[in-house]
N, C-alpha and C positions, 0 to 999 in steps of 0.2 A: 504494500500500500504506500507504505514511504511517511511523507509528512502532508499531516491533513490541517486546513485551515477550519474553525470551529471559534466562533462570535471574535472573530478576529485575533485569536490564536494557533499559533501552529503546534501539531502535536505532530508527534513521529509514532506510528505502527509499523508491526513485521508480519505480515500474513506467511506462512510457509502450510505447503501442501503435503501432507504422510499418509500414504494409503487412501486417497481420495477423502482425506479428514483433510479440510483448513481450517487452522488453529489460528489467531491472532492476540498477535505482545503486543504491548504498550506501555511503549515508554516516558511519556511526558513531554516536557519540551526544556527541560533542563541541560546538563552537561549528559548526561547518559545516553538522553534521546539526540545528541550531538556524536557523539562516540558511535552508537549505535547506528547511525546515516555514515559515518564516516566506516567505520564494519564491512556495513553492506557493500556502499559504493566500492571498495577498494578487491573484496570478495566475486562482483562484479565481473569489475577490471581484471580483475586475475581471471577466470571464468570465460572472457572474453580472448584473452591471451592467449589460452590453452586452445580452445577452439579455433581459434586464427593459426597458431601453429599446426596446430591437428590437420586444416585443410592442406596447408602448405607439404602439411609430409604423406599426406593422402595424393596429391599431386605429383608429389615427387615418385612416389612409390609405383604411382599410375606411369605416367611418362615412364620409368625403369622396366617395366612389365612389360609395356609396348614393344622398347626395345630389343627386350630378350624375346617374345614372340616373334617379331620379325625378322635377327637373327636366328634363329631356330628355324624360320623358313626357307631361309635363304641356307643353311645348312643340309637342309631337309635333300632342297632343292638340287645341291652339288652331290649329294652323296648317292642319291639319284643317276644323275649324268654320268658320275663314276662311274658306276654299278651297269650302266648300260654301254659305256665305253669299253668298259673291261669283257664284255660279252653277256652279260648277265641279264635274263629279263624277271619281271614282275608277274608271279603264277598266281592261280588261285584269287584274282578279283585283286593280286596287289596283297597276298597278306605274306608272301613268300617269295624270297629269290631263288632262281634255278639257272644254272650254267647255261647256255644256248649249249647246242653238238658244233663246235667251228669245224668245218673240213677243209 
């Protein structure tokens, strides 16, 4: 909720959600309910931080993935070519190599 204005006073509450119960504190508008907003806000920010990096190395991790996929095709790909340069072909739908007979 944060800080609520009431006959022109500001209070400060903390609504928090636990198992679909919300509970609300209250803490006045003294140095507590100052400490208290200052808590939150900085809990926040941290919260926000963590999240912001979270994506960045969810990104990174993505792009890395990519990488290796495409290398891995492109390996796929050569080891292939080998395999049929050397005489070799693809049996069974491809799930088996077999010698060609060279004469």
């Amino acid at each position: 909720m944060g800080w609520q204005e009431i006959n022109e006073h500001r209070y400060y509450y903390r609504s928090t959600n636990t198992d679909g119960i919300i509970t609300t504190e209250y803490f006045g508008r003294g140095a507590e309910a100052a400490l208290a907003s200052h808590v939150d806000a900085f809990k926040t920010g941290k919260k926000l931080q963590q999240d912001h990096d979270d994506q960045i190395y969810i990104t990174q991790l993505s792009n890395d993935l990519e990488q290796y996929i495409n290398l891995q095709w492109w390996i796929n790909r050569l080891a292939r070519a080998d395999g049929l340069l050397a005489g070799f072909i693809r049996h069974n739908r491809g799930s088996e190599w077999r010698q060609t007979n060279a004469e």
